[in-house]
C-alpha positions as a LaTeX table, in Angstrom:
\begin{tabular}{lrrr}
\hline
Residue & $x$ (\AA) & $y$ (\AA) & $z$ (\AA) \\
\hline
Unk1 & $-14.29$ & 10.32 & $-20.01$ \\
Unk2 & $-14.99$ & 7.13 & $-22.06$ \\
Unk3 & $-16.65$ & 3.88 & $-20.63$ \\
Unk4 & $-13.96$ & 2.15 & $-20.52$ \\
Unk5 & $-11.67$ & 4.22 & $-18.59$ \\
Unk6 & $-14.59$ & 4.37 & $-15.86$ \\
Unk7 & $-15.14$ & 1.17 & $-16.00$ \\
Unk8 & $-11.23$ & 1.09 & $-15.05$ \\
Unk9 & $-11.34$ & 3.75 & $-12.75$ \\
Unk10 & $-14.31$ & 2.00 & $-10.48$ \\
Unk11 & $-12.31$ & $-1.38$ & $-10.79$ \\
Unk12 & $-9.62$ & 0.42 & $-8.76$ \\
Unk13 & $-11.62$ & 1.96 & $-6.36$ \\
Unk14 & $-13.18$ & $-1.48$ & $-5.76$ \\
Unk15 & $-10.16$ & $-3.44$ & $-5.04$ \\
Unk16 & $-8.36$ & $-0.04$ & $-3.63$ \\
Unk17 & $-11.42$ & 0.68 & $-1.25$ \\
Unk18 & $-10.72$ & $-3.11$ & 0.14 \\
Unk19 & $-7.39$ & $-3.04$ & 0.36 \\
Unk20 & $-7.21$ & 0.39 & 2.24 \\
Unk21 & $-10.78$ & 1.08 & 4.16 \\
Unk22 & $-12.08$ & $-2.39$ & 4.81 \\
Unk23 & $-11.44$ & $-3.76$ & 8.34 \\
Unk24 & $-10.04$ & $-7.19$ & 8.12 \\
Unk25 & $-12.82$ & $-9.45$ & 8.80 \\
Unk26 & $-14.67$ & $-7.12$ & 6.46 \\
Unk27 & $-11.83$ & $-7.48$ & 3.80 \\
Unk28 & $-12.29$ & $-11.11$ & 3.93 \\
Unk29 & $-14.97$ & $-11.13$ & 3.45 \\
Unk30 & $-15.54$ & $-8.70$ & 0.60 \\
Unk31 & $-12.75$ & $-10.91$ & $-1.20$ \\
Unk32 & $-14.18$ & $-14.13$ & $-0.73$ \\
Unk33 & $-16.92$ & $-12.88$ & $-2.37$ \\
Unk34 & $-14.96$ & $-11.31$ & $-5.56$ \\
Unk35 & $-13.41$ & $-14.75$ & $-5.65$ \\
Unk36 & $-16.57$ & $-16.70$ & $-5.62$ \\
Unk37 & $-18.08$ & $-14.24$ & $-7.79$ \\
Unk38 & $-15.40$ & $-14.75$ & $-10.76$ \\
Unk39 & $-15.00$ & $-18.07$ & $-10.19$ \\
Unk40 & $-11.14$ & $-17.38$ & $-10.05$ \\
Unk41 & $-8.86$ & $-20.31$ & $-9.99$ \\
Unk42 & $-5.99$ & $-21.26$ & $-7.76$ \\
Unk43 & $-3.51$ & $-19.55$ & $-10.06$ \\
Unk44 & $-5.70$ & $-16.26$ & $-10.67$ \\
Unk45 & $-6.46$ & $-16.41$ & $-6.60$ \\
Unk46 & $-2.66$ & $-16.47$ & $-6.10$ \\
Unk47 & $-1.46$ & $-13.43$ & $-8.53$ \\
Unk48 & $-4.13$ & $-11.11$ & $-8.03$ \\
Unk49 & $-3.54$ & $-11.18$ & $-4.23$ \\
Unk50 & 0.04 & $-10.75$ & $-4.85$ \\
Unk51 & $-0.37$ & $-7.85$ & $-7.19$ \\
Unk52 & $-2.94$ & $-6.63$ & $-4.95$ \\
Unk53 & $-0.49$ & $-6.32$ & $-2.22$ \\
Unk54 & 1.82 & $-5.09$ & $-4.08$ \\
Unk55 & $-0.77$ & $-2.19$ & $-5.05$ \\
Unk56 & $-2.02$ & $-2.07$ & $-1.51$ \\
Unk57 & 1.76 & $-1.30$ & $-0.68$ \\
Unk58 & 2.08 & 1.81 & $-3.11$ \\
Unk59 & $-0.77$ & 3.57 & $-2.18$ \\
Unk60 & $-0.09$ & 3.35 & 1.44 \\
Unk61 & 3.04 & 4.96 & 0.26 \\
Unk62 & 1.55 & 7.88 & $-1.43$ \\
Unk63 & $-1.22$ & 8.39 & 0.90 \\
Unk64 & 1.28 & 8.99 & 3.46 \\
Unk65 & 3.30 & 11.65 & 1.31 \\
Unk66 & 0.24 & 13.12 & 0.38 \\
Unk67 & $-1.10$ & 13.70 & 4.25 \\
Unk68 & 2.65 & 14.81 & 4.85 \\
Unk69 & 2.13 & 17.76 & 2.34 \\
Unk70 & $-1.14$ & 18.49 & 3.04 \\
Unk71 & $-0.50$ & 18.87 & 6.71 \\
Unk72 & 2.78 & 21.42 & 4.79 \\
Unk73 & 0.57 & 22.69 & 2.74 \\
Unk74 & $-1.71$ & 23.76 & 6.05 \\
Unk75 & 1.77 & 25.09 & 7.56 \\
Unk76 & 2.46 & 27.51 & 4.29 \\
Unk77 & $-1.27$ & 28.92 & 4.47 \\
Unk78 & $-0.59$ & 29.22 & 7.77 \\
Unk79 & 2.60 & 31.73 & 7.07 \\
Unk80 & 0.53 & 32.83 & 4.06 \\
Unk81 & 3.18 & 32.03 & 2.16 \\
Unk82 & 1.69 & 31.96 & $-1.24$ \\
Unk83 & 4.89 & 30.59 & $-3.27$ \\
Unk84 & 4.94 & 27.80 & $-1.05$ \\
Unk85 & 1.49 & 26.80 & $-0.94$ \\
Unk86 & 1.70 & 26.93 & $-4.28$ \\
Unk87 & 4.38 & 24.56 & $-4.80$ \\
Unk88 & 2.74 & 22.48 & $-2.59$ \\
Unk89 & $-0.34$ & 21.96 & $-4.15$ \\
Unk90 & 1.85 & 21.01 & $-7.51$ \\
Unk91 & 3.12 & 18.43 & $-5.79$ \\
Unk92 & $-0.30$ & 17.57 & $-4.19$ \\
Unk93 & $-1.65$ & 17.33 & $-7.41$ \\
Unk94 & 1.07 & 15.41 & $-8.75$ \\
Unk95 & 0.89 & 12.29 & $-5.80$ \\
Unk96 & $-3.10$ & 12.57 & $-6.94$ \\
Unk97 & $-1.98$ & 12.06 & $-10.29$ \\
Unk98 & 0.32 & 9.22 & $-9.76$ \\
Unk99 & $-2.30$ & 7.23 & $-7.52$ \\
Unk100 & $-5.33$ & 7.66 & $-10.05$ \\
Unk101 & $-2.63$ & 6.20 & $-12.68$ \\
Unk102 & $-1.41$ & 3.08 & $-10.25$ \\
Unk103 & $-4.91$ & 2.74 & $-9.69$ \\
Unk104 & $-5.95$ & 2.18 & $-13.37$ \\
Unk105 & $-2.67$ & 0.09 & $-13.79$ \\
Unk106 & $-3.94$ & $-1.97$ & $-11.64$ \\
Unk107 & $-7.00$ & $-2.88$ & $-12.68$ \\
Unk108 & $-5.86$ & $-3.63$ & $-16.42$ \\
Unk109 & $-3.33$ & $-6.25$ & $-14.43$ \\
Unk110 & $-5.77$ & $-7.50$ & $-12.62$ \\
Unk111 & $-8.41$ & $-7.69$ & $-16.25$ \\
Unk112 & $-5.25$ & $-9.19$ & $-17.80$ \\
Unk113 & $-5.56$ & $-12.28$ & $-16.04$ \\
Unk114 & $-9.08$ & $-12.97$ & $-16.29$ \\
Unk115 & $-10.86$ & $-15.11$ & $-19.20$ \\
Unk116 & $-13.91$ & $-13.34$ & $-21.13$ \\
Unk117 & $-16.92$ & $-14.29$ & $-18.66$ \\
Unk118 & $-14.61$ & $-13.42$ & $-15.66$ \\
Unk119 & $-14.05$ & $-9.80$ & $-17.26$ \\
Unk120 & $-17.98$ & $-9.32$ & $-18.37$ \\
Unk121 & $-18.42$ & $-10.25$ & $-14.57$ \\
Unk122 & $-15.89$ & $-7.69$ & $-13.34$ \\
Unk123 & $-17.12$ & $-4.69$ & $-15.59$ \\
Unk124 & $-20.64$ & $-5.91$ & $-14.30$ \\
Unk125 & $-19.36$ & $-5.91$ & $-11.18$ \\
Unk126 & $-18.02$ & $-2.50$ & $-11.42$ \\
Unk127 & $-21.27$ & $-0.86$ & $-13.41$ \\
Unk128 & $-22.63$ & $-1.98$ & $-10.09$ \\
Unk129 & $-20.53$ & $-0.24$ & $-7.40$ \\
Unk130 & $-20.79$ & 2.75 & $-10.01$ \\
Unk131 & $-24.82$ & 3.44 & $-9.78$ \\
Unk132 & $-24.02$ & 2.48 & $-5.71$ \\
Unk133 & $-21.85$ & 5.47 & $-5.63$ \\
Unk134 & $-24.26$ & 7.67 & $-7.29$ \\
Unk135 & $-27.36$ & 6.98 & $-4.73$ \\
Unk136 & $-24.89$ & 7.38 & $-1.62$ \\
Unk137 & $-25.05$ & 10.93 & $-0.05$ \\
Unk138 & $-21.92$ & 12.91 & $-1.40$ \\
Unk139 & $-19.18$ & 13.36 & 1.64 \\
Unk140 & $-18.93$ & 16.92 & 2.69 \\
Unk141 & $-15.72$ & 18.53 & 2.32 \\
Unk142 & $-14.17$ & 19.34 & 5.36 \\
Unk143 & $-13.26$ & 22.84 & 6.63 \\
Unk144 & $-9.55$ & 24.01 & 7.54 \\
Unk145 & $-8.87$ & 24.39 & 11.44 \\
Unk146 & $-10.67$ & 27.65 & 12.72 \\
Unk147 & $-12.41$ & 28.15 & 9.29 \\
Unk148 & $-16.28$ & 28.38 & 9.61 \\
Unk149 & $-18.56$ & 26.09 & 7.30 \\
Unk150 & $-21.91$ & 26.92 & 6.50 \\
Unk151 & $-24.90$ & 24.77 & 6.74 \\
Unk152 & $-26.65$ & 25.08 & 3.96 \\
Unk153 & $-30.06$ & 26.44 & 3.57 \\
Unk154 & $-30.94$ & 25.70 & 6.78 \\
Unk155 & $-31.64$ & 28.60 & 9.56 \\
Unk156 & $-29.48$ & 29.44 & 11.90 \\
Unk157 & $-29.87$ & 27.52 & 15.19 \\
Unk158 & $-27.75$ & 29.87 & 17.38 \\
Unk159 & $-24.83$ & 28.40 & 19.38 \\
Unk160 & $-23.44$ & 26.20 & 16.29 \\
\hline
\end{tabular}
């Protein structure tokens, strides 16, 4: 993957991480500081928060298809129902797909509209969150219902 399409990639999950994690207060917050930050105008202010929506709207959208076919995806492993399943996780893959590419959309809108020491700022800004990521403790995946996880190399306890 080249720098530039993780610089991209980040940029997303910056703006996409506000727009669908942050609590409001939070949000605010985190924005007013991306505004500040850039030193966006009234005019830049005013079309990245309607594009943002606009984003915000879309992957609400496919995050709910994609819970909706993971939850039939769960229902066709259930029935072992391997044709299914398999279908499923096409079309899984496919929602993934189309997110990561409205996500990078996205941020070349948003890069679009800012001048040359707004978009040093912004892949700054991104190189940041980037090495943040790194040093935060990876999330575990999360078993299936009724599937058993181990623990690592730790030894057993008994009872967990």
């Amino acid at each position: 993957m080249n720098r530039n399409t993780l610089l991209l990639t980040l940029l997303l999950f910056l703006f996409g991480s506000f727009a669908l994690s942050a609590q409001p207060q939070k949000m605010r917050n985190g924005k007013q500081r991306i505004i500040e930050y850039l030193e966006l105008n009234e005019n830049q202010r005013g079309k990245i928060e309607s594009m943002r929506q606009e984003h915000q709207d879309q992957m609400l959208q496919l995050i709910s298809l994609l819970k909706i076919k993971k939850a039939e995806l769960d229902a066709a492993l259930l029935k072992e129902d391997s044709k299914e399943a398999q279908n499923l996780v096409n079309e899984i893959n496919e929602l993934r797909g189309a997110g990561f590419s409205n996500k990078i959309q996205h941020q070349l809108a948003i890069k679009s509209l800012l001048n040359e020491d707004q978009k040093r700022k912004f892949d700054q800004m991104i190189l940041t969150r980037n090495r943040m990521n790194k040093l935060r403790k990876p999330q575990q995946a999360r078993p299936h219902p009724g599937e058993v996880q181990p623990r690592g190399n730790r030894p057993f306890q008994g009872g967990n």
